[in-house]
N, C-alpha and C positions, 0 to 999 in steps of 0.2 A: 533518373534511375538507370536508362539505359548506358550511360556512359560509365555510370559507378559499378555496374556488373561487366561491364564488357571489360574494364579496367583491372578489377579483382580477377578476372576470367584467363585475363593474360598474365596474370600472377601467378596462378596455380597452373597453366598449360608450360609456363618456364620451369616449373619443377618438375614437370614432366620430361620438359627435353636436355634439362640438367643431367636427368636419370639414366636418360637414352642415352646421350652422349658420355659416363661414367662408363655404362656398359660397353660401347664398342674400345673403350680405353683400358676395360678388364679392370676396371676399379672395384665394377657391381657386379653380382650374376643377375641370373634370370629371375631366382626367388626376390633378390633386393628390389629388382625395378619392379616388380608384379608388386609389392607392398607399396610404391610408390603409386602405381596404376590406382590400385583397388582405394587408398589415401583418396587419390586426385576423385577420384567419383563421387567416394561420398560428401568431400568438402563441395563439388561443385554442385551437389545434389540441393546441399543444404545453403547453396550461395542463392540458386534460381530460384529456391521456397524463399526466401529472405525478400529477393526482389521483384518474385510475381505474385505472391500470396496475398491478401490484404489490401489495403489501399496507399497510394500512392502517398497520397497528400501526409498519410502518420508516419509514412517508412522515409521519406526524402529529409525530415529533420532531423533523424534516428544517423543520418550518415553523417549528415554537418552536425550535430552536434555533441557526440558521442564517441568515447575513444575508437579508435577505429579496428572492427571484427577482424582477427584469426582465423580467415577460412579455412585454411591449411590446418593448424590445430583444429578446428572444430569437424574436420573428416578422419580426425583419427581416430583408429580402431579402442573399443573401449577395451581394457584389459579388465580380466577377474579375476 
């Protein structure tokens, strides 16, 4: 499990520096990359509950044998 969150973990930190680097390029402003920010939080909020919550031995088949989770999608803001 640690290697499968540390893994996803560098997934979502690359769309962070995607962001950052957009910005210094004048691609994005400051509102763009703060919706990227505030993104990157909640997906890795709900990546660490995934992978420290519960027990190991049910969540480690969940990753082999399961399509594989949308962290990114799944810290986006809900709209109403």
């Amino acid at each position: 499990m640690a290697e499968y969150h540390a893994a996803q973990l560098a997934d979502l930190v690359a769309r962070v520096a995607e962001a950052s680097d957009r910005f210094r390029n004048s691609e994005l402003n400051a509102f763009d990359v703060d919706h990227v920010l505030f993104q990157y939080s909640r997906a890795a909020k709900e990546l660490w509950k995934f992978c420290n919550t519960g027990d190991v031995e049910l969540t480690a088949p969940q990753v082999r044998e399961v399509p594989p989770i949308d962290w990114w999608d799944r810290g986006a803001p809900r709209t109403r």
